[in-house]
C-alpha positions in Angstrom: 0.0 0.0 0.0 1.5 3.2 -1.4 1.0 6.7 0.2 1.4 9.9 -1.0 1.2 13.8 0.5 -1.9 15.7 -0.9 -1.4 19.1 -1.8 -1.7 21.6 1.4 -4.2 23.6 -1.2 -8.2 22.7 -0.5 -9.5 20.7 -3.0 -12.8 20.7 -4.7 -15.1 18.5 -6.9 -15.6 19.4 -10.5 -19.2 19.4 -9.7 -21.7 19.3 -6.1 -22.6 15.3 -7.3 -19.1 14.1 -6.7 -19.3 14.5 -2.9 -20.8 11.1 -2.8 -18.0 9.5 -4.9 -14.9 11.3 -3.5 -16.0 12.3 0.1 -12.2 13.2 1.0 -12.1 15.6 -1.9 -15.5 17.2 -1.1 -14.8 17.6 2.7 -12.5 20.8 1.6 -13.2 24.5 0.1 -12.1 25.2 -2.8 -9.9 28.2 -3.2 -11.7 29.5 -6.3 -15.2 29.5 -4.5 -15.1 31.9 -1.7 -17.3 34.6 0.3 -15.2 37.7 -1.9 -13.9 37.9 -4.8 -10.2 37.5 -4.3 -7.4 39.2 -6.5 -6.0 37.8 -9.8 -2.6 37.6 -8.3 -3.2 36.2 -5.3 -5.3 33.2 -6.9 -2.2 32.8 -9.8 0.3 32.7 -6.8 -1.5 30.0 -5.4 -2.5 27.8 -8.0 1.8 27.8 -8.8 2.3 27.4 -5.3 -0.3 24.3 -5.6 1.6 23.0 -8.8 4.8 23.3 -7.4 3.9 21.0 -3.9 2.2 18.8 -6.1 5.6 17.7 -8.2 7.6 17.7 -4.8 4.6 15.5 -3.1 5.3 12.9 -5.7 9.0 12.9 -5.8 9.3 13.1 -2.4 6.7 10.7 -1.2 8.2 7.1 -1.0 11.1 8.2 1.3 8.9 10.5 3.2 5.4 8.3 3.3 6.2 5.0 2.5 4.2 3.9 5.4 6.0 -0.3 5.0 9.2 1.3 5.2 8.8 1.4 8.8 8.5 -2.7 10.0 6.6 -2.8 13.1 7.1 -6.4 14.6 8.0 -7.1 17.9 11.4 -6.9 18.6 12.3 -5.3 15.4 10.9 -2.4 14.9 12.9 0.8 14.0 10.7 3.3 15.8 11.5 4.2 19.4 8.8 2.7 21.8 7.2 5.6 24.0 8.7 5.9 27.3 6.4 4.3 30.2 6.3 7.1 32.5 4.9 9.5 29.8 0.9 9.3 30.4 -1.3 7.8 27.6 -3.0 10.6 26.9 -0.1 12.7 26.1 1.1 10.4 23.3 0.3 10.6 20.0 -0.9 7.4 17.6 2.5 7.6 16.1 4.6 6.3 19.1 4.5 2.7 19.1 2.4 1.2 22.5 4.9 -0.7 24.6 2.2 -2.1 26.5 1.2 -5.6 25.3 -2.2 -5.5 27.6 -4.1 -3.0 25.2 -4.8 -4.2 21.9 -6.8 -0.8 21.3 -3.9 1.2 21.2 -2.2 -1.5 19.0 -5.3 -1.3 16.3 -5.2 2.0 16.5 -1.0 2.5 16.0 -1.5 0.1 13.4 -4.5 2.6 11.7 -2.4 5.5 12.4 0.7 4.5 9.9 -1.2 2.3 7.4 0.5 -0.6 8.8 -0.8 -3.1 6.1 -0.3 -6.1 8.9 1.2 -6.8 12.5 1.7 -10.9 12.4 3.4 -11.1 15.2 1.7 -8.6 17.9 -1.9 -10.5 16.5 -0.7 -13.2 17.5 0.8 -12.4 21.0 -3.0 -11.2 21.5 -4.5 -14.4 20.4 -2.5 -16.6 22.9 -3.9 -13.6 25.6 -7.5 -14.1 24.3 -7.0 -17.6 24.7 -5.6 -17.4 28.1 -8.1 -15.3 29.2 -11.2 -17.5 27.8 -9.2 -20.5 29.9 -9.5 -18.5 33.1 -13.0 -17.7 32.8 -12.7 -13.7 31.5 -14.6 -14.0 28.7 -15.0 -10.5 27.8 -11.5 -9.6 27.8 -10.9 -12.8 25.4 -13.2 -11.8 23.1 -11.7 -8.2 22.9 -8.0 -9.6 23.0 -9.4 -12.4 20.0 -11.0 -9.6 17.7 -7.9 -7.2 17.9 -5.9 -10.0 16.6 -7.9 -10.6 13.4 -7.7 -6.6 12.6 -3.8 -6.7 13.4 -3.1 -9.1 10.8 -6.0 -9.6 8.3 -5.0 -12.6 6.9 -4.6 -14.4 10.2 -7.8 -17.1 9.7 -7.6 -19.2 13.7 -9.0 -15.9 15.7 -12.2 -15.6 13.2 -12.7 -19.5 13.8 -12.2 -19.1 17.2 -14.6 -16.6 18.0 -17.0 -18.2 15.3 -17.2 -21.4 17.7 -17.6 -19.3 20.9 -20.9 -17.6 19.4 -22.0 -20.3 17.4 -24.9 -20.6 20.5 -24.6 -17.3 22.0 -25.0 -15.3 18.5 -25.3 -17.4 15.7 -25.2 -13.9 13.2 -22.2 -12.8 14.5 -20.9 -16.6 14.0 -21.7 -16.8 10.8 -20.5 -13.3 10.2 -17.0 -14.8 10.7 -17.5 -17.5 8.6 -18.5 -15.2 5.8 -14.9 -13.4 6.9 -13.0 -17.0 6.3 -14.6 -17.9 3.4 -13.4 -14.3 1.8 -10.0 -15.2 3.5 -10.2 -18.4 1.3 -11.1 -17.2 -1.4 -8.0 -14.6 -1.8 -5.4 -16.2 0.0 -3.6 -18.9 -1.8 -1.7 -20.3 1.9 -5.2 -20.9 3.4 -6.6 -22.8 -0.1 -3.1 -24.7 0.4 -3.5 -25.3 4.3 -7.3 -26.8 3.3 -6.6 -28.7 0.2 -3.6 -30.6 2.2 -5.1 -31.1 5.5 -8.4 -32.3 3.7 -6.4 -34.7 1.6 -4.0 -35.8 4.8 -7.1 -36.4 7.7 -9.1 -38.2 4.9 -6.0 -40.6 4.2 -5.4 -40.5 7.6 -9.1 -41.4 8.6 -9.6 -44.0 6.2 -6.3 -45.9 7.5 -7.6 -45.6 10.9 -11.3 -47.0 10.1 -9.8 -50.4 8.0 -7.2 -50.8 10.7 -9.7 -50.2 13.3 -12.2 -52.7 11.6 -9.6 -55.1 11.2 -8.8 -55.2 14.9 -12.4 -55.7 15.8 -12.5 -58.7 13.0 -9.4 -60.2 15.3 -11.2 -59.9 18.5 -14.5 -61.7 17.1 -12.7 -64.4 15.7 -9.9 -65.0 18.1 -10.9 -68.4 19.2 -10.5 -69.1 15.3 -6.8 -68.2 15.8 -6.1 -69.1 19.7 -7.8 -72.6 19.1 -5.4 -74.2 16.7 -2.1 -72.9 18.5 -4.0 -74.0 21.8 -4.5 -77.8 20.6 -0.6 -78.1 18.9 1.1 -76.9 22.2 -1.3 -79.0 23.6 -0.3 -82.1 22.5 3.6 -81.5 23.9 2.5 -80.2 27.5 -0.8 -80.0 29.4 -4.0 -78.7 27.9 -4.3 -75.6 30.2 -0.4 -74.4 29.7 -1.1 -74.9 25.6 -4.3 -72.7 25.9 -2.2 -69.9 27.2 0.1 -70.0 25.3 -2.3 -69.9 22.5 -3.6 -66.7 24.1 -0.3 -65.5 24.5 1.0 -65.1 20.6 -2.3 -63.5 20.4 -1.3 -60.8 22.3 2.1 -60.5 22.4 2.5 -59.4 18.8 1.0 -56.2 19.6 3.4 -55.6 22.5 6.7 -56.4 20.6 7.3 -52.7 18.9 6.1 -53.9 15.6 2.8 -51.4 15.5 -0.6 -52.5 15.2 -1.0 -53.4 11.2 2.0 -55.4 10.8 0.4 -58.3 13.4 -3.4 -57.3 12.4 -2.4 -58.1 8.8 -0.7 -61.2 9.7 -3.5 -62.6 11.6 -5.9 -62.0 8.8 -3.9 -63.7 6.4 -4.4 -66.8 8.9 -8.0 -66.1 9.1 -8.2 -66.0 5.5 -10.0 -69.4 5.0 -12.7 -68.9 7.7 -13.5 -65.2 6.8 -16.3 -64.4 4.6 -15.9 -62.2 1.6 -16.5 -59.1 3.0 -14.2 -59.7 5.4 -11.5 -60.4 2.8 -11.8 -57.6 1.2 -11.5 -55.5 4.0 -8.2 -57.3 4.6 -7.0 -56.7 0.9 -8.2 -53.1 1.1 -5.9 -52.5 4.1 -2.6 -54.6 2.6 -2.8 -52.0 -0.5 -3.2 -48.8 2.1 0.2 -49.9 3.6 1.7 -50.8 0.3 0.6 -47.8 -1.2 1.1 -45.4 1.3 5.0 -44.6 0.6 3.6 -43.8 -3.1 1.3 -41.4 -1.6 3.5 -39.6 0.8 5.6 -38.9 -1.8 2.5 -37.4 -3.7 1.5 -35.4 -0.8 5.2 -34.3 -0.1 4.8 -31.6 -3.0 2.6 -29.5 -0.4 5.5 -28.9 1.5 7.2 -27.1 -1.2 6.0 -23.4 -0.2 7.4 -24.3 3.1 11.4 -24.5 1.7 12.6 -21.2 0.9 15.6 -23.1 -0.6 13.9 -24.9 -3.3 12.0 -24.2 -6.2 9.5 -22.8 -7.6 8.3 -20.5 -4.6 11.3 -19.9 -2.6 9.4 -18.0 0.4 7.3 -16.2 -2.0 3.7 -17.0 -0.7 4.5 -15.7 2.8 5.8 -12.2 1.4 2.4 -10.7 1.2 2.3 -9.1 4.7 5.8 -9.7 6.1 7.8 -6.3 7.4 10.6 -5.3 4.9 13.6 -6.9 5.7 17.1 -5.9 4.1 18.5 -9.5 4.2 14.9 -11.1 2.1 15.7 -8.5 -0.3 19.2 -9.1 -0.8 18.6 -13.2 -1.0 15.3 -12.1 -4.0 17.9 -10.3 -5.6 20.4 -12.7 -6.2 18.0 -15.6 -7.0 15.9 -13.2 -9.5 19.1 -12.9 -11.2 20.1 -16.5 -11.3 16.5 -17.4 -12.0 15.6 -14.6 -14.5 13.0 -17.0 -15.9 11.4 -17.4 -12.3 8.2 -14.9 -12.6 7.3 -15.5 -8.9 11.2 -14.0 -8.1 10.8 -11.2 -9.8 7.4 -10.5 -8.4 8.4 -11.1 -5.0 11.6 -8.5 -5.6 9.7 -6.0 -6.8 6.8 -6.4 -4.1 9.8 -6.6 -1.0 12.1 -3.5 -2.8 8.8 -1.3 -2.8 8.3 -1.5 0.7 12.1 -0.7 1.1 11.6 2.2 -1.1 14.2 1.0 -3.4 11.8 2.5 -6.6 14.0 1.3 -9.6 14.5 -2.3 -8.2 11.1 -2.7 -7.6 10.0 -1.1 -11.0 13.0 -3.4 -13.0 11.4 -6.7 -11.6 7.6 -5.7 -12.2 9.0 -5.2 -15.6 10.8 -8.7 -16.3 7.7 -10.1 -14.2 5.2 -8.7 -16.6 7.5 -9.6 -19.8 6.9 -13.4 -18.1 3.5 -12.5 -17.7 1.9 -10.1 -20.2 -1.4 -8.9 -19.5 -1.0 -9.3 -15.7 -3.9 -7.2 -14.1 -2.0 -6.9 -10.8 1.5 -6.7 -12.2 0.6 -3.6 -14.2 -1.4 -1.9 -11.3 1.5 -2.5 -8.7 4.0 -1.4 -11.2 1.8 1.7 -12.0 1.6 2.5 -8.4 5.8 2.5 -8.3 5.7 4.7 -11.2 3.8 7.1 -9.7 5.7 7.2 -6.6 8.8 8.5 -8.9 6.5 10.6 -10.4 5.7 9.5 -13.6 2.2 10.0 -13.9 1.4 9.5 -17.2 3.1 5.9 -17.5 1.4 5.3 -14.1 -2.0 5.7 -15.8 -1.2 3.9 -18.6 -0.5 1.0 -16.3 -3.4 1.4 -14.5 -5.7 1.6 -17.9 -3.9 -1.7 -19.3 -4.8 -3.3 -16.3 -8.4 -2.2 -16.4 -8.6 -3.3 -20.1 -7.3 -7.1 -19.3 -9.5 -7.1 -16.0 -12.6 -5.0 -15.5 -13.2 -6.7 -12.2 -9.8 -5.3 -10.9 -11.0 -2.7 -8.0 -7.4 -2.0 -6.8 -6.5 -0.6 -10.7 -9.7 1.9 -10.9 -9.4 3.0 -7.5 -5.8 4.3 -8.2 -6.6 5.9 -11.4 -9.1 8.2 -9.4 -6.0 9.0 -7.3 -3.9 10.1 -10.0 -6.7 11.9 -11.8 -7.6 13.9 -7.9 -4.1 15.3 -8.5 -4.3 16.5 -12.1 -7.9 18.2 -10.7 -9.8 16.2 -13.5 -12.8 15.3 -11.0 -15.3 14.0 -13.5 -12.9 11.0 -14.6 -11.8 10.6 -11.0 -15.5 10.5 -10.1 -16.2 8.0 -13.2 -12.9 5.5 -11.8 -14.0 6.0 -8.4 -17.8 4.5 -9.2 -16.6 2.3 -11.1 -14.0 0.4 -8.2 -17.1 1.6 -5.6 -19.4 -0.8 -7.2 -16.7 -3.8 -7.9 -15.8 -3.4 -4.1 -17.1 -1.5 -1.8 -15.4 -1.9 1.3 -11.6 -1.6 0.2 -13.0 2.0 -2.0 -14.5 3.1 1.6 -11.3 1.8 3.8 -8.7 3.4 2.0 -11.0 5.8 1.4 -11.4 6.8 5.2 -7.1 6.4 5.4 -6.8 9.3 3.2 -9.4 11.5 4.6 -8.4 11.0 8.0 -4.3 12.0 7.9 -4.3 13.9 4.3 -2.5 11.4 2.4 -2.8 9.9 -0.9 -3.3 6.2 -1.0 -2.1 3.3 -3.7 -3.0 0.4 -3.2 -1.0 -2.6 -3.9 -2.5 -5.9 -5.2 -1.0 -9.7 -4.4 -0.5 -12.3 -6.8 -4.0 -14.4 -7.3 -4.0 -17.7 -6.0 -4.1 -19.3 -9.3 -0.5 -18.3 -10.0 0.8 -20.1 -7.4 -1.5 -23.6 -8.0 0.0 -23.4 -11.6 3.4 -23.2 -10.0 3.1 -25.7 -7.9 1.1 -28.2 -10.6 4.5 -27.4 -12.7 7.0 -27.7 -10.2 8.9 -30.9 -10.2 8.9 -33.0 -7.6 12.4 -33.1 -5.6 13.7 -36.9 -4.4 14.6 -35.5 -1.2 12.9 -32.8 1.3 14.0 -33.1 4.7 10.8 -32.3 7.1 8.7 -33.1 3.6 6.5 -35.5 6.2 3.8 -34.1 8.6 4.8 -34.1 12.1 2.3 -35.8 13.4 3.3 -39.0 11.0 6.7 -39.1 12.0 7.9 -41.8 13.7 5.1 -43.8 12.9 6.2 -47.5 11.2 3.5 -47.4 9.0 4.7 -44.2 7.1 8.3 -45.2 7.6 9.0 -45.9 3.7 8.8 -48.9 1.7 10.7 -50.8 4.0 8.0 -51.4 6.0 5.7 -52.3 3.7 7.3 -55.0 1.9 7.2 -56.6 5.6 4.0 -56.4 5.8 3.5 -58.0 2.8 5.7 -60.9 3.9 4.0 -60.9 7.2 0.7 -61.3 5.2 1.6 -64.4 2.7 3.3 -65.8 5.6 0.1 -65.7 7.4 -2.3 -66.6 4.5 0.0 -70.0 4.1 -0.1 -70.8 7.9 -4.0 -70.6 7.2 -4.8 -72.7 4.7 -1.9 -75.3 6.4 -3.7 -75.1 9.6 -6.8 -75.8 7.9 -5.9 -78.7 6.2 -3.8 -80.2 8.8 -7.3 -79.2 12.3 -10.1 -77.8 10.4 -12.6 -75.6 12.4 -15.7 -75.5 12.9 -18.5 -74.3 15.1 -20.4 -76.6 17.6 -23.8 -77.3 16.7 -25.1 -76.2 20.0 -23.7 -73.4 21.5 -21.4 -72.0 18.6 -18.1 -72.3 20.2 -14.8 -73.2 18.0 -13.9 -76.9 18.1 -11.5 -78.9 15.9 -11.9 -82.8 15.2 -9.8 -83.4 18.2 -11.6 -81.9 20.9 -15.8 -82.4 19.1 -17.7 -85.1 19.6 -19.5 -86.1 16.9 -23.6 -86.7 16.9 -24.2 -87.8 13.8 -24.0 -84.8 11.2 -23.4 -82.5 14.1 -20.7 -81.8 16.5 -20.5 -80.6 20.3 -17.9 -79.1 22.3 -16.5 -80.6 25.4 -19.0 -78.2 27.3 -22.5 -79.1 25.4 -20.9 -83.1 25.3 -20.6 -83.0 29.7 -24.2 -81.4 30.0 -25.5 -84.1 27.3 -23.9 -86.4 29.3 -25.8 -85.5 32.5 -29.3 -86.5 31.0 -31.4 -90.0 31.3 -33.0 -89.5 28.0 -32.5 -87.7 24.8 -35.3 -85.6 25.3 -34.0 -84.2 29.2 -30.8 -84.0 27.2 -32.2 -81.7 24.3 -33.7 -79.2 26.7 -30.6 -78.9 28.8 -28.3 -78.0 25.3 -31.3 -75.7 25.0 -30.6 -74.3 27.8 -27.2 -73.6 27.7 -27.5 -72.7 24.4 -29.5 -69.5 25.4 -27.6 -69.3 28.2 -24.3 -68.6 26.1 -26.3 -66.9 23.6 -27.5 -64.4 26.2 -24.3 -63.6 28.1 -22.8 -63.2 24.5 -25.3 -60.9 23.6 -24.7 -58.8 26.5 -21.2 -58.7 25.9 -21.5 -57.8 21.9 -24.2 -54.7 23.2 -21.8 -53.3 26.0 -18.7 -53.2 23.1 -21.2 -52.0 20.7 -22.1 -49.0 22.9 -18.6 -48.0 23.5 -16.8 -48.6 20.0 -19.6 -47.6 16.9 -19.1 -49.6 14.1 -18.5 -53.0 16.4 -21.7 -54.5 16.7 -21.8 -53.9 12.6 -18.4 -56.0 12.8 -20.1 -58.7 14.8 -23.0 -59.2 12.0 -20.2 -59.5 9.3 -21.2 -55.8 8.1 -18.2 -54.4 7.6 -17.9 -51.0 5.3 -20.6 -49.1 7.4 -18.7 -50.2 10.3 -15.5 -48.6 8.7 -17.0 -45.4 8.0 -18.2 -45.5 11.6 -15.1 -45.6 13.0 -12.8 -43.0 10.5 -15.5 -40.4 11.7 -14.9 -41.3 15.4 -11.7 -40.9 15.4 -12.5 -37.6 13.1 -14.7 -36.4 16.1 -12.3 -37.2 18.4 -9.7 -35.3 16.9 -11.8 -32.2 16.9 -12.7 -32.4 20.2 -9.4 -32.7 21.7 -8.5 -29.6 19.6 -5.8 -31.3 17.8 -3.5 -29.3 15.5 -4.2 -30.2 11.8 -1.2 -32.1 10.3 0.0 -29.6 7.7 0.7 -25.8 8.8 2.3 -23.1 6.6 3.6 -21.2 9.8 4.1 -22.7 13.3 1.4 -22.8 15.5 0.9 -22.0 19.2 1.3 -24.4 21.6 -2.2 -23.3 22.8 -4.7 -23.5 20.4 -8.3 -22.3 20.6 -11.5 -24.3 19.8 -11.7 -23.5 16.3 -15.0 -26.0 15.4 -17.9 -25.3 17.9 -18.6 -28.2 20.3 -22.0 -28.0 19.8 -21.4 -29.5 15.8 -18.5 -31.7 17.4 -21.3 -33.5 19.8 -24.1 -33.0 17.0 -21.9 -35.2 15.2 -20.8 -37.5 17.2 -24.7 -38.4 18.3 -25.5 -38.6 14.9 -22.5 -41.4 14.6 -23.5 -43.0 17.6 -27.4 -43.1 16.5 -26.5 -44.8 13.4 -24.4 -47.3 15.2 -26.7 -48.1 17.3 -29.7 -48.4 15.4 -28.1 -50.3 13.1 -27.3 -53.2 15.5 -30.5 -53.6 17.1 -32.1 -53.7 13.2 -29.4 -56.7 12.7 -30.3 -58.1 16.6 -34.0 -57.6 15.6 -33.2 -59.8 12.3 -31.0 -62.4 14.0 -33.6 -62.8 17.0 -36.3 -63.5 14.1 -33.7 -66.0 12.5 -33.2 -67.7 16.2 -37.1 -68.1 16.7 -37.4 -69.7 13.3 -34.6 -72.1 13.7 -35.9 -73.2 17.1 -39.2 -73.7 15.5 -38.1 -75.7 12.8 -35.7 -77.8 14.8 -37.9 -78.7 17.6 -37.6 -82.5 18.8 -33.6 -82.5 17.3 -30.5 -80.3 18.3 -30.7 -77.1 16.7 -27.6 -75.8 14.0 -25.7 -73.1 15.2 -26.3 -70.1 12.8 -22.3 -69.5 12.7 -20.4 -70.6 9.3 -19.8 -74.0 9.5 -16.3 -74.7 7.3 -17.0 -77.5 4.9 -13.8 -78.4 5.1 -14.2 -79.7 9.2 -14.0 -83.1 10.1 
């Protein structure tokens, strides 16, 4: 944003209609309409002296008004701060607050010298709005929260934040700051970047953590599938009771030996393999090709990281140059890559923008020149170079600029708005008035904000326009993809074996055919089956067989204890409801605290994954954790950026679905139940459980 002095002469409008249009214009007397009539010589001294101040305003504006020439960031700024013991009220909005506890006297410093952003002070206030909502001064933290989204516009967590605090309070003034993000989103191509990436990592991440999830739960339910076999070969060289836990015990310990959760998941299903059904199978192949897949698609989503490495190509720092202070060393390091990159459109666009604010004129204006020779027809190149021409004082190449911007984008506010500037200071008010209308009614509120900065101090405003988003999504589509980036993977997947490269996941896939032929050899060598009465896991070893049916060592004993086949029948009857009922009240408490589970334990298995990816979604939002991918660091505290009241809308709605779901397939299998035991009365009832053919 460009400033310039306007002429200590009183300016009027052309005509009385243009008071509307240019307020700051009409808000003066003109020295040509007065009470008396005034002598010729006096009114010809003072339309020279008016000429002469208005050549000097524009040559000596960018070292005099250059209002980013002066970086105000903590710690850095080159302003003295006002002394402590001076009283408030004697200062003026020039001297910079040293007080950290008034974000008033910040916004309004900031107002004062057309400070186009203040990153770091907006942020010191956010981590003070935060505190302050954590000790119960809600007031204050909304106060301390709002300052910090006027100190640095393009700072997107405090609108969030104070979006979820009113989302029950004041729902306008919630979505009020949605409408603000959305614009933020719209304009600001590290926001679209920060979305697009995190959207892309949480759904990889989620859908991981649903099939792995599911997978576990498919281990649980069958785990006398698994535990059964080992159980009866370690059997047979010690006693039964030390071979069952051991059985039990390389079903757990896998999990405990540092080799993650999918490596011994994947390995189990593999041994399941010939019991599961095909659902269940293609869960399990759906999993194995996440892991294998997953270094191929960390290397895909690496290229996000690329506007974070100010070393590398194509951005080199350029996308966080928009509202950063002036800093001699940035321009120095832009200089000498523009000239080894003198192809590089982004470099020379980010020189020119970072020597404008230094006030170095012909830099700035040599690299908006190569940058528009790389981009012809640039809208915002040619209004940003217009606005250094006119800070040298070239008017009429300024307004050529502006009108060749106009020409390749009507829509461009920014272009119009400065071309009623220019024409202010030549004094031809009905095409300043036209321009002026014009940007008015393609945007409003930047016309009436740099609008009101003029009118309040006197000075002449440019503004400056940033690159559009699209420039950068092209450069990044283009950019080639480096073999290397160190700190290329998220934080929060580091360290992980799963996205620890393709070592891992030719392990896995090992693991897995290791475990698929430990299946089908198990099978052939004890087949499994269910008992016919109660549904328990038996092998040919341990059944006894009743003709076309089998019982387990439990449902033989209680046959055992009845005179007559018909005493015998009830009693399996009753132990079969017995063990159906305890069973039941098991699979509803696990189904109550894991959605998706009792799903699982009816074989439905993709709801159930869905299920549990948007658990662990709600969970992460309601423990406020920090999205995986950040263009700048983030505080250590962070504020409840999602309203709770959607977090626990959603998880009901999760939960509801769960749950109705598995007393619909309870309802079903109760219905199933009643018509077996109808149709089996006066002989033992089949277990509803797969039976394998292949059992003995």
């Amino acid at each position: 944003m460009a400033r310039m002095k306007l002429p200590r002469s009183r300016l009027v409008s052309a005509n009385a209609h243009a008071t509307y249009n240019v307020p700051w214009v009409a808000r003066v007397r003109s020295p040509w309409v007065s009470p008396g009539l005034r002598a010729a010589g006096r009114i010809a001294l003072i339309a020279l002296l008016t000429l002469a101040f208005d050549s000097v305003a524009y040559a000596q504006a960018p070292s005099s008004a250059a209002p980013d020439a002066v970086p105000v960031v903590s710690g850095k700024s080159s302003l003295k701060p006002a002394p402590k013991n001076v009283p408030a009220s004697s200062r003026t909005l020039l001297d910079v607050p040293h007080d950290l506890r008034k974000v008033s006297e910040w916004i309004d410093y900031r107002a004062a010298r057309h400070i186009a952003s203040m990153p770091t002070e907006a942020r010191i206030f956010y981590r003070r709005g935060l505190n302050a909502k954590q000790a119960g001064q809600d007031d204050e933290a909304l106060v301390d929260v709002r300052g910090a989204a006027e100190l640095d516009p393009l700072f997107v967590e405090p609108h969030l934040t104070i979006a979820a605090w009113m989302a029950t309070r004041e729902p306008s003034q919630a979505l009020l700051q949605y409408a603000n993000v959305i614009e933020l989103l719209r304009q600001d191509f590290n926001l679209q970047l920060e979305l697009v990436a995190n959207s892309t990592l949480l759904f990889a991440q989620a859908l991981f953590v649903g099939l792995l999830l599911a997978a576990m739960c498919i281990v649980f339910l069958r785990r006398e599938d698994l535990s059964h076999g080992w159980s009866e070969e370690l059997g047979r060289h010690g006693s039964r009771a030390s071979g069952r836990i051991w059985g039990w015990g390389l079903l757990i310990l896998p999990y405990f030996a540092g080799f993650g959760l999918m490596l011994p998941t994947l390995g189990f299903l593999g041994v399941l393999w010939p019991n599961m059904r095909i659902r269940e199978r293609v869960l399990g192949v759906m999993l194995l090709l996440t892991v294998l897949l997953t270094p191929l698609a960390l290397s895909s989503l690496s290229r996000f990281s690329l506007t974070l490495h100010e070393d590398q190509a194509p951005f080199y720092g350029i996308t966080g140059l928009e509202n950063q202070p002036y800093g001699a060393e940035r321009e120095q390091r832009l200089a000498e890559l523009a000239a080894r990159h003198h192809d590089d459109g982004l470099l020379q666009f980010g020189l020119g923008w970072t020597a404008r604010r230094g006030n170095h004129l012909p830099v700035a204006e040599h690299a908006y020149r190569r940058a528009l020779e790389l981009w012809p027809n640039d809208s915002r190149v040619l209004n940003d170079l217009g606005n250094v021409l006119a800070m040298q004082g070239h008017a009429d190449e300024a307004l050529d600029c502006y009108r060749k911007a106009t020409s390749a984008d009507p829509q461009n506010a920014a272009a119009w708005f400065n071309t009623s500037q220019l024409l202010t200071q030549r004094y031809d008010y009905q095409a300043a008035n036209d321009a002026l209308s014009r940007a008015s009614a393609i945007n409003f509120e930047l016309v009436k904000d740099y609008q009101s900065q003029a009118t309040n101090d006197g000075l002449l405003v440019l503004v400056d326009q940033w690159l559009t988003p699209k420039v950068f999504w092209d450069a990044l589509r283009a950019a080639p993809l480096p073999q290397s980036l160190p700190g290329s993977l998220p934080v929060a997947l580091r360290g992980h074996l799963e996205a620890s490269g393709w070592g891992f996941s030719v392990l896995t896939l090992i693991v897995t055919v290791l475990g698929l032929f430990l299946g089908r050899w198990q099978q052939k060598a004890l087949p499994m089956r269910a008992c016919s009465n109660c549904g328990s896991v038996v092998c040919r070893r341990c059944a006894t067989r009743r003709r076309e049916h089998a019982l387990c060592p439990t449902c033989t004993q209680i046959e055992a204890q009845a005179e007559s086949p018909e005493f015998s029948r009830v009693l399996l009857l009753r132990h079969r409801q017995s063990h159906l009922k305890r069973y039941h009240w098991i699979r509803t408490g696990l189904s109550a605290l894991v959605p998706g589970f009792g799903l699982l334990a009816h074989r439905r298995v993709f709801t159930a994954v869905l299920l549990l990816a948007a658990t662990w979604l709600v969970a992460r939002l309601w423990i406020a954790a920090p999205p995986p991918f950040a263009i700048e660091p983030r505080l250590t505290l962070t504020g409840q950026e999602v309203p709770v009241v959607f977090i626990v809308a959603v998880a009901a709605l999760v939960y509801l679905i769960s749950i109705a779901r598995y007393f619909q397939l309870c309802a079903k299998e109760h219905e199933r139940e009643a018509a077996l035991a109808s149709a089996g009365r006066g002989r033992i009832t089949q277990s509803t459980r797969r039976v394998t053919p292949a059992a003995a």
